[in-house]
N, C-alpha and C positions, 0 to 999 in steps of 0.2 A: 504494500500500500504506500503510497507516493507520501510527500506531506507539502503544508505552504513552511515557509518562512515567518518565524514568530520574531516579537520584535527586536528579540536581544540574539537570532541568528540561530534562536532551536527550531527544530522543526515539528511544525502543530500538526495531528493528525484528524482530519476532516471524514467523515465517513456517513452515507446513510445505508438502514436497511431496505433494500427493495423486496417487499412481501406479496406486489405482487395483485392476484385476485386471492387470498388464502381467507380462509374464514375465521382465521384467529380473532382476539380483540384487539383493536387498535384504540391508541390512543396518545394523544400526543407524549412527546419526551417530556419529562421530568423540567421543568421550566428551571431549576438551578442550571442544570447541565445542556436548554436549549442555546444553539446556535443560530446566523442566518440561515432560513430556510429548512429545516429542521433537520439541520447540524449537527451529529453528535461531534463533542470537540475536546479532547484533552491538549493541555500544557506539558504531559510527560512525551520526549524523543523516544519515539518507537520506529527512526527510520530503520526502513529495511528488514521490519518484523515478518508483515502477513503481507499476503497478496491478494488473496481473495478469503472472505469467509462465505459459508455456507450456513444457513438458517432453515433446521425444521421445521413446520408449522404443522397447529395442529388442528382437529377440527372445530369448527363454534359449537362450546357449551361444554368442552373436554375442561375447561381450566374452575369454573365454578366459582370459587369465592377466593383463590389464586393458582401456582401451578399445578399441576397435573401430579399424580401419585408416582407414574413413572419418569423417567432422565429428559430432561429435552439437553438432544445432540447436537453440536457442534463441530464443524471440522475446518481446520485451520492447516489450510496446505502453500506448496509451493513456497516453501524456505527456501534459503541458500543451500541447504544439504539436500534437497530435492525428497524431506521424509513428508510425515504427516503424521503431527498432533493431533490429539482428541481432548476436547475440554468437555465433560458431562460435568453438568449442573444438575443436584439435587434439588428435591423442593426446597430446600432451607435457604436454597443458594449459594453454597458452596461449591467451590468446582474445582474439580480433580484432575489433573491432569493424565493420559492412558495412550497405550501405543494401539492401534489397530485401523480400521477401515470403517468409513462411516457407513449405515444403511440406512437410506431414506423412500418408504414407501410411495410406490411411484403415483399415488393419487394425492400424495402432497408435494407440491412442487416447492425447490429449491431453487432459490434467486441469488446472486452474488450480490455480496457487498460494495460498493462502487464508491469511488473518488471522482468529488467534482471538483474546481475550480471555483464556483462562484454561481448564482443562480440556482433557480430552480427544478430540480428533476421533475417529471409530468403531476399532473394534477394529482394523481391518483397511488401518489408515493410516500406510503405513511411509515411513521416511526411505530414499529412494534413497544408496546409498553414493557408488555410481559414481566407485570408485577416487578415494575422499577425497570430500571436499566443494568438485572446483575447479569444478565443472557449476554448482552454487547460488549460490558465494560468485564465480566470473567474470559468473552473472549479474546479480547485486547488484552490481557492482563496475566491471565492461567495462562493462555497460550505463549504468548509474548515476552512473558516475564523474564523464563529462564535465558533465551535467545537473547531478549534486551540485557541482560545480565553480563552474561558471556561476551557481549559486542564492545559493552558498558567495560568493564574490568580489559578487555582485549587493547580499547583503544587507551587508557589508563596505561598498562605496559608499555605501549608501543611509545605511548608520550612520554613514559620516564627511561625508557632503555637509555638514550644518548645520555644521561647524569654518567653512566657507566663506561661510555667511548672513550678509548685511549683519546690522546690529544694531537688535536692536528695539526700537522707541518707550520701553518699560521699563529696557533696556541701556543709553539714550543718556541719560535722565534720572538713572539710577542713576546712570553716571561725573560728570556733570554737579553730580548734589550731594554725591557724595566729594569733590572736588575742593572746589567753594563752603567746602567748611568745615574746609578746612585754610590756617589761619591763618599757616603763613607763607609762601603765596602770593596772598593780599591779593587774591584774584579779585571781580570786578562784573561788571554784568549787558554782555555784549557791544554792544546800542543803545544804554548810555547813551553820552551827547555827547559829554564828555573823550575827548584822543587820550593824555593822560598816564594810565594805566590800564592795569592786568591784567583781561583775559580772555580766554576761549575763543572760538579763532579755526571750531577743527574737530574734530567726535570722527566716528572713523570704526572699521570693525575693524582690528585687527591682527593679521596673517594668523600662522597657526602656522610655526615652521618646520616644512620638509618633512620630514625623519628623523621629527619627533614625529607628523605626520600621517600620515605613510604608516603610520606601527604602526595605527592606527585604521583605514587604508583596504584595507591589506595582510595585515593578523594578524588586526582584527576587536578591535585591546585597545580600554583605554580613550582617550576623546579628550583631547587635554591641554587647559587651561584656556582660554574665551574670553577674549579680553584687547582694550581699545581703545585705540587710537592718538590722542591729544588733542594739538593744537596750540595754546600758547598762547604770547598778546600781554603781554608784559612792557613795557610802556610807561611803569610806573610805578614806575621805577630809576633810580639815576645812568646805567649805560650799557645803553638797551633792548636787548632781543637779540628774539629769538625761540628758543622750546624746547619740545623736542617731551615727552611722556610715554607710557609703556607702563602701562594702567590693571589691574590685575586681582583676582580674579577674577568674573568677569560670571555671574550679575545682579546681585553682592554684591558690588563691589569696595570693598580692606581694604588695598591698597599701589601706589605707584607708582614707577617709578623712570624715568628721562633714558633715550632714544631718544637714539644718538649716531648719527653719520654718519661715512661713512669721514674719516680723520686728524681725527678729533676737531672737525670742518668747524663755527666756530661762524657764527652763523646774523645774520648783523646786522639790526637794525630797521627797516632800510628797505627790505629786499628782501620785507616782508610783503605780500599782496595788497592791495587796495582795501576798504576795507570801508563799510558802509553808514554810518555813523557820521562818515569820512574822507570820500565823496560829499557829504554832506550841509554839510562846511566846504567844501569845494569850492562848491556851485551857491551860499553865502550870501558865498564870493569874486567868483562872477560876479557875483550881486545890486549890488554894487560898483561893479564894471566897466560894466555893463549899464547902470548910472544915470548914470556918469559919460559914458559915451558913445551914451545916449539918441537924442538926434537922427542921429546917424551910423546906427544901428544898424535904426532908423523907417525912414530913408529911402533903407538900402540894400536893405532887406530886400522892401519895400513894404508897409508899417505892419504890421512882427513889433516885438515888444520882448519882454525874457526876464522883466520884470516887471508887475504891473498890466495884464495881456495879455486877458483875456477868453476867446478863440475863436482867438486871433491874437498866437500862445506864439515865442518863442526854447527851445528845449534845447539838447544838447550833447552832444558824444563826447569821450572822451579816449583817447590813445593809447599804446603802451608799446615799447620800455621808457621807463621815467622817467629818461631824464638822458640823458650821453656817460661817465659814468666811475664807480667802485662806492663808494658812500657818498652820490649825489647822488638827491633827487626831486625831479625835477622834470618836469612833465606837458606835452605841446602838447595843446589842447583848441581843437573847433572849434564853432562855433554853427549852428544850422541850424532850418529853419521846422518846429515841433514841428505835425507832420502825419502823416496816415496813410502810413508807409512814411520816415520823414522823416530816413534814413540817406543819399533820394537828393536832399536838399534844403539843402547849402552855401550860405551867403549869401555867402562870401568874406573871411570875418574872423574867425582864430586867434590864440590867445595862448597865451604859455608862461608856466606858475606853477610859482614853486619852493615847492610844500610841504614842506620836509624839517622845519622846527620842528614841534615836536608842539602848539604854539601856533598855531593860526589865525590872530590879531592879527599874527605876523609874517610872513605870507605875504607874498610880494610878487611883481608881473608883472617877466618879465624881457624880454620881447618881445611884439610884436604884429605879425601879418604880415597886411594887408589888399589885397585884392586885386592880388596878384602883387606884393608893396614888403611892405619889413621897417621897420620903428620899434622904438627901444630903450626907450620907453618908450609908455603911452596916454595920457600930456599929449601928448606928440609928434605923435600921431596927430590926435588929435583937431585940436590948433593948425592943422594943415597944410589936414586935412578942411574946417575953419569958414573959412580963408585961401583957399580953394580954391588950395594950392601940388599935389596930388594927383592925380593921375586917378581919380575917382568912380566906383562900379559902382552902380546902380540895376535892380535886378530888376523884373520887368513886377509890375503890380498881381494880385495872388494869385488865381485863377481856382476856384474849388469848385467849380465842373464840370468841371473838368482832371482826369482820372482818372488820373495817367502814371502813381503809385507805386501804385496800389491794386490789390485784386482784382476791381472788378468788372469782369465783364464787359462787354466791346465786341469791335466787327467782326462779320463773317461767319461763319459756320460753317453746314456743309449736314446737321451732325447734327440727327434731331429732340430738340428740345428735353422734347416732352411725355411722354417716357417712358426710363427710368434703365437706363444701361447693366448691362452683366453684373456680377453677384456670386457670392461665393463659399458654396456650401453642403456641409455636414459631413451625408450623408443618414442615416448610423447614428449622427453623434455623433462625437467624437477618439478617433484612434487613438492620441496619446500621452497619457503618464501624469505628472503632474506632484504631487511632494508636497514642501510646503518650496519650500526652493530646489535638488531634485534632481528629471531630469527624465529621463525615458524614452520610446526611440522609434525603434521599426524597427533593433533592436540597437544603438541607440547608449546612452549614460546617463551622466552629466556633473551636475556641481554649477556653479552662478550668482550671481555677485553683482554688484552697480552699485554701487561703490567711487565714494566722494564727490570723490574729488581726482583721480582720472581717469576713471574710466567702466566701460564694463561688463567682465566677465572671465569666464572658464570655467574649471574645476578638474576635475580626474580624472577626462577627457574617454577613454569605454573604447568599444570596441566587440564584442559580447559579451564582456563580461566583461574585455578584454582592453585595458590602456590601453594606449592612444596617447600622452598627454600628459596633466602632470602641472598645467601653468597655460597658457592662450593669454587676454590679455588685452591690452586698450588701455594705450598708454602716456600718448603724448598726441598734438596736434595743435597744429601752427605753421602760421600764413600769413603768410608776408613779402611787405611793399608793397613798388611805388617810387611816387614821385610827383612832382611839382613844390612842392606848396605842403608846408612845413614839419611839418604834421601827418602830410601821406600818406607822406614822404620816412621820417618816423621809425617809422612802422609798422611792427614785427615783433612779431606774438602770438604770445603761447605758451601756447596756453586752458587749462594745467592750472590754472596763474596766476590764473585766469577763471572760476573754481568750476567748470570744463567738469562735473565725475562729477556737479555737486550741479545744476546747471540743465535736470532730465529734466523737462519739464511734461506735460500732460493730453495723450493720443492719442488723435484722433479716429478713432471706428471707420468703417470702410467708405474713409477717405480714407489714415490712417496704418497701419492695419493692416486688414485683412480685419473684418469685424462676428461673423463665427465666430470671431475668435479670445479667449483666454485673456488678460484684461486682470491685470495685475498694480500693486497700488501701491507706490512708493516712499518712504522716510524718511530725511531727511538733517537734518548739523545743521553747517550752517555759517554763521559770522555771523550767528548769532541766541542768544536763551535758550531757546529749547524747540523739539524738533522741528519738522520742517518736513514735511509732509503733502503729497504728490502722487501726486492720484487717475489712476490706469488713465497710469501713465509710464514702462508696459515690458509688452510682449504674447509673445501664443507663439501661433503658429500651422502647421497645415500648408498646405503650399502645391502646387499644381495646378503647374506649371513652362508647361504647354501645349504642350512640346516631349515628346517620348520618353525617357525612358533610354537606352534603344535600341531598335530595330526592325532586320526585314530581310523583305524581299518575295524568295523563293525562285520567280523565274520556271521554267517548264518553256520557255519560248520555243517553245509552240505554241497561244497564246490562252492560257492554263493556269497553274497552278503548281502547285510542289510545299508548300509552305508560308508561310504570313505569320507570323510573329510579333513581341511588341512588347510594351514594358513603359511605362504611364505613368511618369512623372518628378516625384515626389512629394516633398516635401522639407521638415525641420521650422525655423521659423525664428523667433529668439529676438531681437526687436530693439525700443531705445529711440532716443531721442535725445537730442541738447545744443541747444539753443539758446544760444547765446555770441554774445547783442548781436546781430548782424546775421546770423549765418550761423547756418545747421541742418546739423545735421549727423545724418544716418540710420544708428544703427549694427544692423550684422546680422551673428549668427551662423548660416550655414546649415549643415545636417547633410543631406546624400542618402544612400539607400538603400544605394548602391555604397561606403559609409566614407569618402567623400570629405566632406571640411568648409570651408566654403568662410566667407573673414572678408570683410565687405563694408564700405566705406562708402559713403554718396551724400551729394552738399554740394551745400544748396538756400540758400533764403533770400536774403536782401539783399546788392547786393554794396557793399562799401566806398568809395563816393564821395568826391571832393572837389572843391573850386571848378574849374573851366575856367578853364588859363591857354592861350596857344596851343602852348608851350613841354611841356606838359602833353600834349600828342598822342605825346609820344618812350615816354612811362609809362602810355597807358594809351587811351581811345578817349571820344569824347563819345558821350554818350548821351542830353541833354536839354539845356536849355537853359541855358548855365552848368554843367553837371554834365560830370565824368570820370570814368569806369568806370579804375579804376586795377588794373593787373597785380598780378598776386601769383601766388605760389607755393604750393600747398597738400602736406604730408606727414604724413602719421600714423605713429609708429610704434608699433609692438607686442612685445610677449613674448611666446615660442610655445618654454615649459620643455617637450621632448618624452623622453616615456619611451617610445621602439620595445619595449615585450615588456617592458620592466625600463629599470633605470639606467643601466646600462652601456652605449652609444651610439657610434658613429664617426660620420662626416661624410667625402664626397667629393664632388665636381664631376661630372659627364658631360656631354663633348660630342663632337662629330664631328671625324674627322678624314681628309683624302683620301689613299689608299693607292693604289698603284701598279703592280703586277704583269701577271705575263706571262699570257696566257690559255689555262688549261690543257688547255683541250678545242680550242684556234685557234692554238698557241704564236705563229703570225706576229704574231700582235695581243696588245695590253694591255688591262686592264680597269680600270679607274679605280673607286672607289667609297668611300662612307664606314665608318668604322671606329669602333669605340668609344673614346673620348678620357678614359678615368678619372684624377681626380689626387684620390690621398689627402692630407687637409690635418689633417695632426699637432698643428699650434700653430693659438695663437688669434688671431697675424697672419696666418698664411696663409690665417685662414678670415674674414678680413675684407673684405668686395668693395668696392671704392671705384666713386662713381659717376663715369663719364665712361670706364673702363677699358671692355674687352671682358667682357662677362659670360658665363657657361657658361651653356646652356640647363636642366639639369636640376640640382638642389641637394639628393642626396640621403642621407638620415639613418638609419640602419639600425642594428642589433644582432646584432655580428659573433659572437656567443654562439647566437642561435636563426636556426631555417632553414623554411621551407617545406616542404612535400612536397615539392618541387621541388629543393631542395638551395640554395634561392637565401635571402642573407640576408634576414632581415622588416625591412620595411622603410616606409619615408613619405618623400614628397618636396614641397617649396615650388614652390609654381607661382605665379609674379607675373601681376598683372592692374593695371597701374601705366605709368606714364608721368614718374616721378619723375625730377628730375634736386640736384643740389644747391641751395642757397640763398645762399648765401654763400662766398668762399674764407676758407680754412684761417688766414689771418695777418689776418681783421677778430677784433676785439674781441669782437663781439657775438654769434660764432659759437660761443664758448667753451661756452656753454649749450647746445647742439645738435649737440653730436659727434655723436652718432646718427644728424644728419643729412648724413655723410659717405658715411655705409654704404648700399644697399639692404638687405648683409644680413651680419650680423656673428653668430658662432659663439664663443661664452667655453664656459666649465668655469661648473656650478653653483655658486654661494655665497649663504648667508641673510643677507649681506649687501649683497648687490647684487640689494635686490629690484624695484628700478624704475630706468629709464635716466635720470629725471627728477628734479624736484621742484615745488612752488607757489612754492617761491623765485627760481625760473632766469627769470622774467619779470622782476621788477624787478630785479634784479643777475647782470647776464648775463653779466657783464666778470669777474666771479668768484665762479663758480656753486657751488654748494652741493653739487650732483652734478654730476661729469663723464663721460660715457658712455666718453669714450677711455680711464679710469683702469683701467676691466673690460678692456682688451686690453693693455693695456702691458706688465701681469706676462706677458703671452707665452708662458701656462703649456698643457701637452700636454693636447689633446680628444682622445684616441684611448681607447678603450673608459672615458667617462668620462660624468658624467653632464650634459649638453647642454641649451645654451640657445641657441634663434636668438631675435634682435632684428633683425626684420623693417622696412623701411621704405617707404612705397608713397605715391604723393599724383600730384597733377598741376600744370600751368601756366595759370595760367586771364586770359586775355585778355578783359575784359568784351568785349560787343559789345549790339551794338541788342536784341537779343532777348534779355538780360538783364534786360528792364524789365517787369511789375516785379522779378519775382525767378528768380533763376538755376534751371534747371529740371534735376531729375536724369540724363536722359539724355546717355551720354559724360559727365558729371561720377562716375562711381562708380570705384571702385577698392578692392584689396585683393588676396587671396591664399587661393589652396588649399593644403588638404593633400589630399594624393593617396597613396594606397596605393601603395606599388610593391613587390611581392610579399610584403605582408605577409599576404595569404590566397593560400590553394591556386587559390580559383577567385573571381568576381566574387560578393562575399558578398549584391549583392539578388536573386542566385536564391530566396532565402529569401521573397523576396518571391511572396502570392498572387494579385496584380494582375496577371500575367503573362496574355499572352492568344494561346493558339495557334490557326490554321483552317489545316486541310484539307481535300482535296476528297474527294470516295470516290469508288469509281470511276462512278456516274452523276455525277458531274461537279456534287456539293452541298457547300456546304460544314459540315464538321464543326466547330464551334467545340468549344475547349476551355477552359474556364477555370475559377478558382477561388475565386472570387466569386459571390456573385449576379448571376443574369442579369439581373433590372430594378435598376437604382439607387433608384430612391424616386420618388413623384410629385411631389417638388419640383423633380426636374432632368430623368424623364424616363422616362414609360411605358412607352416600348419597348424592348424587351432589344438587345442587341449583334447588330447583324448585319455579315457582309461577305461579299461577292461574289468581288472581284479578278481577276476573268479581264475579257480586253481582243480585240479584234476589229476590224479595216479597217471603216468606213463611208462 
């Protein structure tokens, strides 16, 4: 049904009934509610509800003294989704909404509902009374309601996603030269060479708080201001620090003010990441080293040097944290044949450099560890080397036909080579709908953004209409080494540290993502002066699963059945990656049918070599020649702010437990069996799981305020897909940085101050972290009808092994976590789905297919329609 223009731009919905010649009573409309011409007329937007309505009538003298004993029907067709509502009105006037087909006996005729403009429809065009106006206004209403609802809350999301959009090339310049010219922070250009210097480390968004958001997402008000998060490098002070700022407002910021952290956490100078500028005194320290120990470095290597190299380069790795203790930088850095893959090419000789002076000239080695033997200093070293007081390592003469680290192909395979496996085709085209960074699809519909300091995230993640969760996003990602040689020993990453959000590069289609899919670009602005541009470094696609949803073959167990049916398993999936130095890492958000969401990662890439000592076999495995695939431990964790139905939230545990009793149809006998094990967890220690404990099988989150059909709370539950275990005990230093990584799965109370478990600080000063994850459970404050945050944690143990070479391959390396509905819908919500495919046989024994789709897919995948058989037979 059309509407006019109301005065303040809503749209009025004008409608009469045409009844017609029908015998019913007439009589005018309800003079509150009469319009021109006899108008019915609401003020509430129901554009784009109905299209037509359809009006029973009954015979004169059926209604008596008012309605009639039985339903008068209604039918409200031609939606967007092409169903059909049924609104039955009781005598009382109540009306019910019901799925089915209307029947109208064909001596009472049925007239549409019409929209006019203006004027009068014929003389003879009455408004049905029908004991008030609950017939018209239940059917605008019952019918309409829930559509206008859905439309109502849809366009609400769609309005608030952009609060959530990374910031754009124009946003990031903008804060960029606010800032530049305010003079009394003395800002330069981030590459210049000085480490004594203020600038911008990182501008990134800064997310709204939630109360201000939700009026936008929830009310439909206005959005509050975009604002950016800028980090900057105060190096050029008596005592550096580091400090954050809150820029706004975007694309025209006019004020800034100091980003604190909990107890006012100041931020010291050396816990800053690495920057491009700091690399660069770095390799002209090596340049140093590398001349001074020249022939050593020739003749271990077999003719590498790190300078005047040609073809036949030294590079390098360095490792973190920087030091044993917080105030200290200082790096172990290891050398290695700068070759294709050359993470798995240790020559055997590391050194530790204390850069903490913001002078280069005073850097100084404080050690050198060559081939399994320590030295306090590279005179030392060397003296012993040229003395031959040493055991010497000598690497074989460098082979270019050696393919160990590369990708090319070698070996056997009995695949044919001359023709391209299977690919993915869209034969109509996407079925979701992407605008911005708000994305729609098979009821689901969520805002996106790729946060430079950690990685990707999701916001007011609903499923019709109806949110689920308020943020699930990355937090971050550690891998902790062990090793023999002094570099591998000190390895523990903490890639926020690492620019992990800002190192998304180019995705190759067909290999990284599907060649149908939706490439998206990214812009980041970390350690640099101007944006940083990366083309197609986050995609969206649907995806084929090649498994079912579900299916079931309904045997008759006479050759026969009674039915097959079976739904493909279709699923939308929004994924980038990080590259951090050697390892990749694949992130994915999937969304299924069934409102399940499922967070994925996969860790590919290089694994973290170092030299082969024999001592070296307790940490880790050879893998080549001189080379040791060293252990680590990989965890992710995440934030998953869930709103079941609303804010208000519980948390409880289920699991089994074996019950005892006497058997009451056998009393001689007992019956053993399992029993539901509920523990409601009140506080934010009790809902803290430590790993190594017993875990409860099911972790579920509900909204003890809303109910199902069913009477059962609505609800969502975490399903792990992980193999994590801790990384370190509770009394090392270094673990202070990684409370997080105590937990698999930790439950606090919301605060807009705890909006990340992390920080970029917690790498190089781990010993007194800037954020501490356990600070959020200490208060020990009541999660019972409260609004809820799980901090997820999930990862694996990765033992290299020979078929790590060249690079670790995704399979059994993935991990992560579902949500899973648990009775938050009446019934499985992808019945909604028309990919559903039913056969039956009739009684000559044919099969009747049903479905609702097209029968042919397209002649790109494949001319012939669906068929099946399914009956089966002794041969």
């Amino acid at each position: 049904m059309d509407g006019k223009e109301g005065a303040h731009g809503e749209r009025h919905t004008l409608a009469h009934v045409v009844v017609g010649e029908a015998q019913g009573t007439l009589a005018p409309w309800h003079t509150a509610l009469r319009g021109p011409h006899n108008a019915f007329t609401t003020t509430t937007p129901i554009t784009n509800i109905i299209s037509f309505i359809t009006v029973q009538t009954l015979p004169q003298g059926s209604w008596g003294a008012g309605p009639p004993a039985g339903r008068m029907q209604c039918s409200v067709a031609n939606f967007a989704a092409n169903d059909i509502t049924l609104v039955s009105m009781s005598p009382s006037g109540v009306a019910n909404e019901c799925q089915g087909s209307l029947q109208v006996p064909e001596e009472l005729g049925s007239k549409r509902l019409h929209h006019e403009e203006g004027g009068g429809g014929p003389p003879h065009h009455q408004i049905c009374h029908m004991r008030g106006f609950y017939l018209l206004l239940f059917m605008l209403v019952g019918c309409g309601a829930e559509r206008f609802r859905r439309s109502r809350e849809r366009d609400w999301a769609h309005h608030g996603a952009s609060m959530f959009a990374d910031l754009s090339v124009r946003e990031l310049k903008a804060v960029r030269a606010y800032l530049h010219k305010l003079p009394e922070l003395g800002l330069t250009n981030a590459r210049s060479k000085p480490l004594t210097k203020n600038s911008i480390l990182l501008i990134e968004l800064h997310l709204p708080r939630k109360y201000e958001a939700l009026r936008a997402l929830d009310r439909g008000q206005a959005k509050p201001p975009r604002e950016a998060r800028v980090v900057v490098q105060f190096g050029k002070q008596a005592k550096p620090n580091m400090t954050e700022y809150i820029v706004s407002p975007l694309p025209f910021p006019r004020s800034h003010k100091v980003k604190t952290f909990k107890k006012d956490k100041f931020i010291p100078f050396e816990s800053r990441p690495m920057s491009v500028a700091e690399y660069e005194h770095m390799r002209g320290m090596l340049d140093k080293i590398s001349t001074e120990a020249y022939t050593l470095l020739f003749e271990t290597s077999g003719g590498f040097s790190f300078t005047n190299c040609s073809n036949r380069c030294l590079t390098f790795t360095d490792v973190a944290p920087r030091g044993l203790a917080a105030g200290e930088r200082r790096s172990w850095i290891m050398l290695q044949k700068n070759v294709e893959g050359y993470f798995m090419h240790p020559i055997g000789f590391e050194v530790l450099i204390n850069h903490h002076n913001l002078d280069p000239k005073k850097w100084a080695v404080e050690k050198v560890w060559y081939n399994g033997q320590y030295f306090d200093s590279l005179e030392e070293l060397i003296r012993k080397y040229e003395n031959g007081e040493l055991e010497k390592v000598q690497l074989p003469e460098h082979d270019e036909e050696d393919l160990f680290s590369t990708y090319i192909p070698r070996g056997q395979s009995n695949s044919a080579t001359d023709i391209h496996g299977p690919k993915f085709v869209q034969p109509q085209g996407p079925r979701y709908h992407i605008d911005g960074n708000f994305i729609e699809y098979a009821g689901w519909s969520f805002a996106y953004r790729m946060c430079s300091s950690a990685g990707l995230q999701v916001f007011d993640l609903r499923f019709n209409g109806e949110r689920i969760a308020y943020e699930i996003g990355l937090q971050e990602a550690i891998a902790f080494y062990a090793g023999d040689t002094p570099a591998a020993m000190q390895t523990k990453f903490i890639d926020s540290g690492w620019a992990m959000g800002a190192s998304t590069y180019e995705l190759a289609p067909g290999i990284d993502c599907p060649e149908i899919a939706t490439f998206v670009d990214l812009y980041h602005y970390y350690d640099t002066d101007k944006p940083v541009h990366f083309k197609n470094a986050l995609c969206i696609f649907e995806l084929n699963t090649g498994i079912p949803l579900r299916r079931h073959f309904n045997s008759d167990y006479m050759g026969g059945y009674n039915f097959y049916g079976g739904l493909e398993n279709t699923v939308l999936v929004v994924r980038t990656t990080s590259t951090v130095y050697n390892y990749d890492y694949i992130w994915d958000f999937m969304f299924y049918q069934n409102g399940v969401m499922e967070s994925k990662v996969s860790a590919t890439g290089y694994i973290h070599a170092s030299f082969f000592t024999p001592n070296g076999l307790n940490y880790g495995t050879k893998v080549y020649n001189h080379v040791l695939g060293n252990l680590h431990t990989h965890l992710l964790h995440y934030k998953v702010d869930l709103d079941i139905s609303g804010r208000e939230n519980s948390f409880e545990s289920i699991d089994l437990k074996f019950v005892n009793f006497t058997n009451p149809w056998s009393p001689k006998d007992n019956v053993v069996q399992s029993k539901l094990h509920r523990i409601q967890h009140t506080t934010e220690r009790s809902a803290a799981f430590r790993f190594g404990k017993k875990m409860p099988r099911y972790f579920h989150f509900y909204n003890p305020n809303k109910k199902n059909k069913w009477g059962h709370q609505k609800g969502y539950r975490i399903q792990f897909n992980s193999h994590a275990n801790s990384v370190l005990p509770r009394n090392v230093k270094e673990e202070k940085s990684v409370t997080w990584s105590r937990y698999p799965l930790a439950v606090t109370r919301h605060k807009d101050s705890e909006t990340s478990s992390t920080s970029i600080y917690n790498q190089n000063a781990p010993w007194d972290p800037v954020v501490s994850f356990e600070d959020y459970i200490r208060d020990n404050e009541n999660i019972q009808n409260q609004d809820l945050v799980a901090w997820v944690t999930v990862g694996f143990l990765h033992v290299p092994h020979s078929e790590d070479i060249p690079n670790t391959a995704t399979p059994g390396n993935s991990v992560g976590f579902f949500l899973r509905p648990f009775n938050f819908f009446d019934e499985d919500p992808s019945l909604a789905s028309r990919s559903t495919v039913i056969v039956r046989q009739d009684e000559a024994g044919n099969s009747v297919i049903q479905r609702w789709t097209p029968d042919v897919i397209g002649h790109c995948v494949s001319n012939q329609p669906f068929s099946y058989n399914g009956t089966y037979a002794e041969v």
